[in-house]
C-alpha positions as CSV (number, residue, x, y, z in Angstrom):
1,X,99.3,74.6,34.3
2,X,100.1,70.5,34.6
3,X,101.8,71.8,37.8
4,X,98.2,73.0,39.0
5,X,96.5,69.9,37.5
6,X,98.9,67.5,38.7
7,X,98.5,69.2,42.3
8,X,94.7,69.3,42.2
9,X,95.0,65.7,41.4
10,X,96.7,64.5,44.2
11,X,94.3,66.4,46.5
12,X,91.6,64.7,45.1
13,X,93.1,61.3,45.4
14,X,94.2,61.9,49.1
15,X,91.0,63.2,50.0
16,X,89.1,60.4,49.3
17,X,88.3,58.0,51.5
18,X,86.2,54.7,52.7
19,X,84.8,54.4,55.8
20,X,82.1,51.7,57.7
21,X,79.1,52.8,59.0
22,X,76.3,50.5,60.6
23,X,73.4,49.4,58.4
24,X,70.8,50.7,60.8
25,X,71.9,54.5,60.3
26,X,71.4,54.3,56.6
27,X,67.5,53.4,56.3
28,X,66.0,52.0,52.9
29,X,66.4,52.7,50.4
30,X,70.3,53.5,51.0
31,X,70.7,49.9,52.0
32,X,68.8,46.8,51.8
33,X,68.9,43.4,52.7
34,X,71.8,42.8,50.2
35,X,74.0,44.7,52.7
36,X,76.0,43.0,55.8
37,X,75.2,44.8,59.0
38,X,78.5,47.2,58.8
39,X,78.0,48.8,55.6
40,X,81.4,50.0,53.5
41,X,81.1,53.7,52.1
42,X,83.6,55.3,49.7
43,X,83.5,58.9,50.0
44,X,84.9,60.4,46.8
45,X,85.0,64.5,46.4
46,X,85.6,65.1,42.6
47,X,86.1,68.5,40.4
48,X,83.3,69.1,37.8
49,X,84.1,70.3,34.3
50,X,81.1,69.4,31.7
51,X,80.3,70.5,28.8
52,X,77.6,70.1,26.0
53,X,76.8,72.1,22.1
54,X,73.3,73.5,23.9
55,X,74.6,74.2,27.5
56,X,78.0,75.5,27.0
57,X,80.5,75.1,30.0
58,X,79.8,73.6,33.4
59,X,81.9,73.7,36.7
60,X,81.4,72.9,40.0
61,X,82.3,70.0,42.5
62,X,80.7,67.2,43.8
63,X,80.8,64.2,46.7
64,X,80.0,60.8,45.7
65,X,79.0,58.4,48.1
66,X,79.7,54.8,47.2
67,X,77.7,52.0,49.0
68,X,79.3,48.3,48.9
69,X,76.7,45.2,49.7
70,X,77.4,41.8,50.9
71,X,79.3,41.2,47.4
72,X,81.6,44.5,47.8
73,X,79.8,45.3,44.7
74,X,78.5,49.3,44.6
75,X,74.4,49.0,45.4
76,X,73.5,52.4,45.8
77,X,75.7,55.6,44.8
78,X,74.7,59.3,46.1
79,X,76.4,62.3,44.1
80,X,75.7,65.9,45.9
81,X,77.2,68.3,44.2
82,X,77.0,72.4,42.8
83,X,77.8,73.5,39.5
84,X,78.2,77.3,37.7
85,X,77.1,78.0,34.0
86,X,76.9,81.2,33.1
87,X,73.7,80.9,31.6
88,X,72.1,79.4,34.6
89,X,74.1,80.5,37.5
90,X,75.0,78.3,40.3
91,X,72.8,75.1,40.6
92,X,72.9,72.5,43.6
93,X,71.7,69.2,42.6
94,X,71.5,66.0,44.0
95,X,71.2,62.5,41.9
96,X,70.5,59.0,43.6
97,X,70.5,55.5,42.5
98,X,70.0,52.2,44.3
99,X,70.3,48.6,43.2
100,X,67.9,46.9,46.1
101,X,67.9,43.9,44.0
102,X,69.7,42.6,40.8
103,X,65.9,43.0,38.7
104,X,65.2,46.2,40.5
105,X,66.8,50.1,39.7
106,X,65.3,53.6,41.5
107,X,66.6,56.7,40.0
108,X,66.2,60.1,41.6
109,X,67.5,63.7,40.1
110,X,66.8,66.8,41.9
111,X,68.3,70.2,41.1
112,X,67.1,73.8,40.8
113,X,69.3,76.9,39.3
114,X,69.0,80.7,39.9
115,X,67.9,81.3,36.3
116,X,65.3,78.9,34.8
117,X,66.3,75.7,35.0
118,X,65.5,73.0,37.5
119,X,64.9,69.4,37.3
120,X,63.0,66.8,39.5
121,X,63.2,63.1,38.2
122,X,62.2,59.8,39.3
123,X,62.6,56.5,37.4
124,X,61.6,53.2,38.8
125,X,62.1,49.7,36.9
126,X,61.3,46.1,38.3
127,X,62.0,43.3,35.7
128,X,60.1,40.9,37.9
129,X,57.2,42.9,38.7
130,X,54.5,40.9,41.0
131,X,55.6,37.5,38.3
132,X,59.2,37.0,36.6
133,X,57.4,37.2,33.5
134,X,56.2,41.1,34.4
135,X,58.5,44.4,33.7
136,X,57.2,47.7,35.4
137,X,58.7,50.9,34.4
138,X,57.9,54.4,35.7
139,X,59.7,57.7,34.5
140,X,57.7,60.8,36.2
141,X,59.4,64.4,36.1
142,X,58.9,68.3,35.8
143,X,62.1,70.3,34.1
144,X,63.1,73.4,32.6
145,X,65.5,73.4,30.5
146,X,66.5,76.9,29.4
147,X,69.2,75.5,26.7
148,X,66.8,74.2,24.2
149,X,67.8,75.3,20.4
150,X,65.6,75.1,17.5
151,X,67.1,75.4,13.8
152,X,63.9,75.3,11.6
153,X,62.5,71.9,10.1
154,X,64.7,69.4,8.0
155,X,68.1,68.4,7.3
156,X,69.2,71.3,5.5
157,X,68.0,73.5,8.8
158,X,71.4,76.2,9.1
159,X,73.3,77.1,11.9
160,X,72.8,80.7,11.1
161,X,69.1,80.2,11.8
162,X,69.8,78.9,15.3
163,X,67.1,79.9,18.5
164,X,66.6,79.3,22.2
165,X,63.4,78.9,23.9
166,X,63.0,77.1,27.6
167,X,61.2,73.8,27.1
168,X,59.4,73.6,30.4
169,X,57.3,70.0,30.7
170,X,55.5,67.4,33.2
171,X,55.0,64.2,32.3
172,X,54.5,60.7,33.2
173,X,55.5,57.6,31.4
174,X,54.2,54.1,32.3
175,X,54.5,50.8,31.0
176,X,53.7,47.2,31.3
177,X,55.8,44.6,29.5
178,X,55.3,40.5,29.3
179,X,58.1,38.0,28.6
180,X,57.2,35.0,26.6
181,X,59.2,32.0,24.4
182,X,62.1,33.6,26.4
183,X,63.5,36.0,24.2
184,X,60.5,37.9,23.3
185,X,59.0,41.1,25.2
186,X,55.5,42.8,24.2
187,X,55.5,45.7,26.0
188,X,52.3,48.4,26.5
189,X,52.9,52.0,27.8
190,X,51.1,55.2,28.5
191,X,52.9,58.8,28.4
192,X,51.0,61.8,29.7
193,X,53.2,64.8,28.9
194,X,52.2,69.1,28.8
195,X,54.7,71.3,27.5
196,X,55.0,74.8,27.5
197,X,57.5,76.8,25.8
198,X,59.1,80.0,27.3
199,X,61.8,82.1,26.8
200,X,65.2,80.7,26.9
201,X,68.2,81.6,28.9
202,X,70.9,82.1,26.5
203,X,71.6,85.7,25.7
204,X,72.4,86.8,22.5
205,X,70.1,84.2,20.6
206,X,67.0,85.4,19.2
207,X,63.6,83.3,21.2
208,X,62.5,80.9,18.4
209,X,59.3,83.2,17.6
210,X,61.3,85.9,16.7
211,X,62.8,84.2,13.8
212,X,60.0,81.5,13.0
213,X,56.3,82.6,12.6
214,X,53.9,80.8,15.2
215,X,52.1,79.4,12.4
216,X,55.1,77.2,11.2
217,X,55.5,75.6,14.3
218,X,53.1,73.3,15.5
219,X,53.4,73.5,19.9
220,X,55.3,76.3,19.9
221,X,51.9,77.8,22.1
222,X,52.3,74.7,23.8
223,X,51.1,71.7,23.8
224,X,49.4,68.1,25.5
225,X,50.4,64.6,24.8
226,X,48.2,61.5,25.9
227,X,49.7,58.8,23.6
228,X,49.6,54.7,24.1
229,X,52.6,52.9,22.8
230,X,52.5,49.0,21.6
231,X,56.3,47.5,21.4
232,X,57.7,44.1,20.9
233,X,61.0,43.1,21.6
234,X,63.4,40.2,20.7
235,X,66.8,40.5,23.3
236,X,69.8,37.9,23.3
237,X,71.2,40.3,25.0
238,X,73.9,38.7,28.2
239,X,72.6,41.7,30.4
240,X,69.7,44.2,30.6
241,X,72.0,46.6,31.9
242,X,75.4,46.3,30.8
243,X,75.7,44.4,27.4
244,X,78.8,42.7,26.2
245,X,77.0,40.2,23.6
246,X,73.7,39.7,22.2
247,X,71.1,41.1,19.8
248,X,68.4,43.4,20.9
249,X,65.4,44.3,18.4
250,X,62.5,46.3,19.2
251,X,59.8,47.6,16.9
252,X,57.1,50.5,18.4
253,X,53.6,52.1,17.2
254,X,52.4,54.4,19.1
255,X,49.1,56.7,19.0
256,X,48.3,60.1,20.3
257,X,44.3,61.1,19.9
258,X,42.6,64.6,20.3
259,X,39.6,62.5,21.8
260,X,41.9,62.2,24.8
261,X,43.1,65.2,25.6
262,X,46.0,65.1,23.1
263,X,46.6,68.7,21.6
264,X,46.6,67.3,17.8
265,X,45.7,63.0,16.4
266,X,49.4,62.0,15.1
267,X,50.8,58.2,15.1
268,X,54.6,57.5,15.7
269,X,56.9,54.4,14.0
270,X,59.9,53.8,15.8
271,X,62.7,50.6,14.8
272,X,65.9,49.4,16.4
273,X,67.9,47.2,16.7
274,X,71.3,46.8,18.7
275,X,74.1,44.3,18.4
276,X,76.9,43.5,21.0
277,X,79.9,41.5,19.7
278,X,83.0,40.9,21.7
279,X,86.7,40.0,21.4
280,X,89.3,38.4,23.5
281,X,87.0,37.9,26.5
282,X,85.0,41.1,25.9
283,X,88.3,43.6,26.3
284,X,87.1,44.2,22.7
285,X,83.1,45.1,21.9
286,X,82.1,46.1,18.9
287,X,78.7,48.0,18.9
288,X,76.2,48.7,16.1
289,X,72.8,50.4,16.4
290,X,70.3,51.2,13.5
291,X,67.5,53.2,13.6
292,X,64.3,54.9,12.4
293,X,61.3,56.8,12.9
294,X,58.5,58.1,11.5
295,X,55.5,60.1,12.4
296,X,52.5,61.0,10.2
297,X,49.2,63.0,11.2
298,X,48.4,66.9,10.7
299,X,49.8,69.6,13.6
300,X,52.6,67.1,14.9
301,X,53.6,69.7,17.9
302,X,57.7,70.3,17.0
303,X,59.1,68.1,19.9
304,X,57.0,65.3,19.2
305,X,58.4,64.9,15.5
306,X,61.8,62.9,15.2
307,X,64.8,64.5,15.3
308,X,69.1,64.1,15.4
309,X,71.9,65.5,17.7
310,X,72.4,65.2,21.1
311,X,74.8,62.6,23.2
312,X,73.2,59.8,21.8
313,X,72.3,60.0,18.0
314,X,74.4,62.4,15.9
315,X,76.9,63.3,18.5
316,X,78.3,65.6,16.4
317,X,75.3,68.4,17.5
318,X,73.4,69.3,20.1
319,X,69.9,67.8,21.4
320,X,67.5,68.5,18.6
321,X,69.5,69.6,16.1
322,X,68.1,68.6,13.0
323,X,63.8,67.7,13.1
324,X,61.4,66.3,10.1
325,X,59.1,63.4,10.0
326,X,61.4,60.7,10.0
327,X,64.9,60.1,10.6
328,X,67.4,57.1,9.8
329,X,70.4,56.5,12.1
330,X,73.6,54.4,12.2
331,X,76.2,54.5,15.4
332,X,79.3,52.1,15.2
333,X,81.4,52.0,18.3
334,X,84.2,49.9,19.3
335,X,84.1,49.8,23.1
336,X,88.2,48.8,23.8
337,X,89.2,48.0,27.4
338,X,92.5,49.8,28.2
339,X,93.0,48.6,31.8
340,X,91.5,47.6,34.9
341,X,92.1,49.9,37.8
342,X,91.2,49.9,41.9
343,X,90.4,53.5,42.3
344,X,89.0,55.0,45.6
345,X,88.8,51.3,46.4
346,X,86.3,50.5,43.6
347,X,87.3,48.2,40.4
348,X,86.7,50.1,37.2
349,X,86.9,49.4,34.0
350,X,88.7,51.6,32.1
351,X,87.6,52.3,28.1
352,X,88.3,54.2,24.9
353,X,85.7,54.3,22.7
354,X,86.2,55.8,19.1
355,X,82.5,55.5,16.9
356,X,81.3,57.1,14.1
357,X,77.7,58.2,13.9
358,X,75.7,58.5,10.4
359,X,72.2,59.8,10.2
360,X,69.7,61.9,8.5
361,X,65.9,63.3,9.2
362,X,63.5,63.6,6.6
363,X,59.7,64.4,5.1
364,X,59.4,60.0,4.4
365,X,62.2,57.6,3.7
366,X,61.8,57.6,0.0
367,X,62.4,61.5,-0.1
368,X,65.5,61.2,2.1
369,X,68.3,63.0,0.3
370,X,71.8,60.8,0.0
371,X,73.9,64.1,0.3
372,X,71.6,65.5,3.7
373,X,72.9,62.7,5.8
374,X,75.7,64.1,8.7
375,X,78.8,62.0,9.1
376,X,79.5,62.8,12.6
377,X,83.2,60.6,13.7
378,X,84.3,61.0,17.8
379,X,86.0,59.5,20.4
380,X,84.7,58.3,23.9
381,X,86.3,57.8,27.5
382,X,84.4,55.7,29.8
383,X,84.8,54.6,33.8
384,X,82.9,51.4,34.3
385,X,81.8,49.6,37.1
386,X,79.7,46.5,37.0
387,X,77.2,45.6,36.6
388,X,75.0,48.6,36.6
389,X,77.6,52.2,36.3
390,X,79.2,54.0,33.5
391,X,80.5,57.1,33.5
392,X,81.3,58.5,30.1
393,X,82.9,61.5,28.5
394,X,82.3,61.7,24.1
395,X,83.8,64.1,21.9
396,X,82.0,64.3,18.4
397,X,82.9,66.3,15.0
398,X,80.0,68.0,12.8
399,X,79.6,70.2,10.5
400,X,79.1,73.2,13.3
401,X,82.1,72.3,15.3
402,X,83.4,69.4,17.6
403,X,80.6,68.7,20.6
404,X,81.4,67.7,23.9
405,X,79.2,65.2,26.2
406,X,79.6,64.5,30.2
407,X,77.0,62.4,31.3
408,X,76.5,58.7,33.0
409,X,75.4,55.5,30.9
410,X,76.3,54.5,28.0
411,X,74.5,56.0,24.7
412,X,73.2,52.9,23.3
């Protein structure tokens, strides 16, 4: 076996390679006036093996296509690639993202599998929108996700009462945010979102109505969301994107009203706040996050409610996990920088991350139960390269098992 994975290592590496290709054959919004004329692509083909509580076990293999600018710093990275579950059967997919400018990010994700799911993205943020002092951000997309789980309502929700439905939804989420005295943010935002709620794609799970009556599950028919959000946020923080110092603080109301086409009048409470504090020239960052929701209103549809578990809450569990009301979370990480390595000709940063994640859902805060919150302790492996990529593998222990999370970005 290290034979084989040595062997399959060394292919990898000698396969790879970087090549220059004139700016005029890769059209916007590949390249952009940040690239010289002859434009340097890596071309790195690279095994996939991912894995997740809900999904189970992914492989495949993918080519990712590297674009350098002017700074041979990556502006735009292309990943093509096909993957086999064998819940979902064989899925292409194709995911994009381009830097045209340091205050600007487009994110694309397109895929489509031979059972259920399928996933068409688009994300779209300028931080100097029409004035420096204007943010725009856009998230549209339509998914299918035929993983979803459902465990009943509150913290003490078992595994032996586990369920998979397909959360199919279409949705759009706006906003509008204004910097002032610096450090401040008020941001506004509008999210127009219909769900619908099928029949999952894991065999040998019961589909959610067969164990939980209709009745005690507000949405589970479906439902529609037209909610406005109001946010204000306080940031110290040395980047937007990659943070190795600062404070951020953000505090969020938002309101979703029958008398606009919202399937039920609920009112969300969301507060965060994020430190960054660094060692020895940031080779040491130690992270804390802490965190709370709470909703209130009559028929809260299931998915709108807060909930735990997934890569970046209790990463001890799968997405949704636990749901209730409200929910209080802690993550502490300490983000250590193990080496610096030229790879495929691009400088990474190379990091092990152990954290420990503590949180809890609940009816209201002062019925949360000391003994319901989940203790979830892991260990994280991340590739980044600045400013704006992070690849990341975690590995979290709960209660149901150890859970295991492949994805780009950090969590927090």
């Amino acid at each position: 076996m290290c034979r084989l994975i040595t062997t399959l290592t060394w292919i990898v590496l000698l396969s790879a390679c970087t090549s220059t290709v004139a700016r005029k054959n890769l059209p916007y919004p590949l390249t952009n006036d940040t690239f010289g004329e002859q434009v340097k692509v890596v071309t790195v083909p690279l095994p996939i093996i991912a894995s997740s509580p809900n999904e189970g076990i992914t492989v495949g293999a993918l080519s990712a296509f590297l674009l350098k600018d002017k700074k041979d710093e990556v502006s735009t990275l292309v990943s093509a690639q096909v993957n086999y579950n064998k819940n979902f059967g064989v899925t292409p997919a194709l995911y994009a993202a381009f830097y045209p400018a340091p205050e600007q990010h487009w994110q694309i994700n397109l895929s489509k599998s031979t059972i259920i799911n399928e996933e068409y993205r688009v994300k779209y943020l300028n931080r100097e929108f029409m004035t420096d002092k204007l943010e725009l951000n856009l998230h549209a997309a339509v998914f299918t996700d035929g993983s979803a789980r459902f465990f009943g309502f509150q913290s003490t929700a078992r595994s032996e009462d586990e369920t998979n439905y397909s959360d199919q939804e279409m949705g759009i989420d706006l906003s509008l945010g204004y910097r002032f005295f610096d450090r401040f943010k008020l941001v506004a935002g509008e999210r127009l979102l219909k769900v619908n709620i099928m029949h999952g794609a894991v065999a040998g799970l019961p589909f959610i109505t067969d164990r939980f009556p209709v009745a005690a599950i507000p949405g589970v028919d479906g439902f529609n969301v037209n909610a406005q959000k109001l946010s204000l946020v306080y940031s110290t923080l040395d980047s937007p994107d990659l943070p190795t110092s600062g404070l951020e603080a953000r505090v969020s109301v938002e309101n979703s009203a029958e008398a606009l086409g919202s399937s039920a009048n609920y009112q969300g409470f969301e507060a965060e706040a994020k430190e960054y504090i660094p060692l020895q020239d940031a080779r040491y960052i130690s992270v804390l996050r802490l965190a709370c929701k709470q909703t209130t209103g009559r028929g809260i549809p299931f998915l709108e409610r807060a909930s735990l578990g997934g890569e970046t809450t209790l990463r001890g569990y799968g997405l949704n996990r636990f749901i209730d009301n409200g929910y209080l979370l802690l993550n502490l990480e300490e983000r250590i920088r193990l080496f610096r390595w030229r790879l495929f000709n691009v400088l990474a940063d190379w990091e092990v991350a152990p954290f420990i994640d503590f949180g809890s859902v609940f009816a209201s805060l002062d019925r949360a139960n000391p003994s319901s919150f989940e203790f979830n302790p892991g260990i994280g492996v991340r590739a980044v390269v600045r400013p704006n990529i992070v690849g990341r593998i975690d590995v979290g222990f709960g209660k149901d098992g150890p859970a295991v999370f492949v994805g780009l970005g950090y969590p927090f």
